[in-house]
N, C-alpha and C positions, 0 to 999 in steps of 0.2 A: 578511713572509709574507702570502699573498695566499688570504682567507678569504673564502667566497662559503657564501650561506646559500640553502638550498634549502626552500622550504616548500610542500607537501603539503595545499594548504585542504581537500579532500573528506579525507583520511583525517586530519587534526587530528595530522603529524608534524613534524619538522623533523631536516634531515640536514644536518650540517657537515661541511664539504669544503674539506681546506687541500692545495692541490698537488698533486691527483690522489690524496688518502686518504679515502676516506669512512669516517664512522663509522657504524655501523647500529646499528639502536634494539638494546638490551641485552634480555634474556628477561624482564627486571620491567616494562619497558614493555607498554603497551596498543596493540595496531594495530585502531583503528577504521576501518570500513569501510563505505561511505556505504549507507545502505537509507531501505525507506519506512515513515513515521510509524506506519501501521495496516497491517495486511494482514487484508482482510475474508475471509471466506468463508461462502457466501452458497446455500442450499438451500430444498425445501419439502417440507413434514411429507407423509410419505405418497405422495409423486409426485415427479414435475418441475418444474423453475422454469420458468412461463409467457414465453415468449416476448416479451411486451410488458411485462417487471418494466422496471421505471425508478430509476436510482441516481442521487440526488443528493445533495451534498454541501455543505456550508456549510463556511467554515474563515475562517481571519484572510486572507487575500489574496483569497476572494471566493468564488467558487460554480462546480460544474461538475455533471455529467449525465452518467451512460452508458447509456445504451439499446442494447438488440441487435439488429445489424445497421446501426445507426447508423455513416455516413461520418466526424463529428464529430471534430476532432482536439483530441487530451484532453492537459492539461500534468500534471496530480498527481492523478486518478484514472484509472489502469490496469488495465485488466478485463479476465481471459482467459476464455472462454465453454468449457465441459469438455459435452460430451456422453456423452448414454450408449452411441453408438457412433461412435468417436472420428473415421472416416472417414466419416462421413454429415453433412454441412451442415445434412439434414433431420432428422436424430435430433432428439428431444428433450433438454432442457437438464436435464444430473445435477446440476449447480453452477456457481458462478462464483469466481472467486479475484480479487480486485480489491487492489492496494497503491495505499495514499493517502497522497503525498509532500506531506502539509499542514506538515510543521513547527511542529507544535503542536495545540492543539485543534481540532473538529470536530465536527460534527451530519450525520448521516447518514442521510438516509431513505429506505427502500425499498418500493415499490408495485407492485402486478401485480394486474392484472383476475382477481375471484375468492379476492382471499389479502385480508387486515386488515394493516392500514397496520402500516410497522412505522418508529418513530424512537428515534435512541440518541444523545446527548451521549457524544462522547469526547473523555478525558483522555490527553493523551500522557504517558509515564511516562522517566524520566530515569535516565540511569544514570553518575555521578561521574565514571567516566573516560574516556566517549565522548559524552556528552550522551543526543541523545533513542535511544528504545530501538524497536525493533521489537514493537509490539502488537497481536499476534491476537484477532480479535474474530469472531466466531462467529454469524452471524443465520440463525434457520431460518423462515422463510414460513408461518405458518397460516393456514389456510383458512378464508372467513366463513362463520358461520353461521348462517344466517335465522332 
């Protein structure tokens, strides 16, 4: 009988297949489904995020930056720019929604001319039957004050 094994690395499955029968995962199985480590989301108290905020990142494979309007091509920090008037390039910045595909821990700091520095160590969080979990982290921007 002629058994071929089919394994599924990003979603952590495995389907066995004898002679054209597969079998599919049973309802007590877990279908995990690949995402990223953090998913930041990213504001400032009272206003808009300044235009020249700068996102960097430390993690175990090394370092990366997003800045807006930056050409930069980014491997595991992802930053979508949300304005306040979604068709206007020139609108002002409502937020930013950034997933960080680190694979574990990370230091994160964010800076913009006019706002106080802002850094945060993060813990990826783990979950038994798919490993690391999707972790929302929340930074809002304050402004210095002289």
């Amino acid at each position: 009988m002629l058994i071929r094994f089919v394994y599924a690395t990003l979603l952590g499955s495995c389907t066995i297949c004898t002679q054209g029968a597969c079998s599919s995962p049973t309802t007590e199985e877990t279908q995990c489904e690949p995402h990223a480590t953090f998913r930041l989301g990213i504001d400032a108290q009272g206003g808009s995020v300044p235009e020249n905020v700068l996102i960097r990142v430390v993690y175990g494979g090394g370092e990366e930056t997003f800045q807006v309007g930056s050409e930069t091509a980014h491997g595991v920090l992802l930053c979508e720019v949300h304005r306040h008037d979604a068709d206007d390039d020139q609108s002002p910045i409502r937020d930013l929604t950034c997933d960080l595909w680190s694979s574990g821990a990370a230091t994160v700091s964010v800076t913009a001319q006019g706002y106080m520095d802002h850094e945060q160590d993060l813990e990826a969080e783990i979950d038994p039957d798919c490993g690391l979990m999707l972790t929302e982290v929340s930074i809002k921007l304050a402004p210095k004050t002289e």
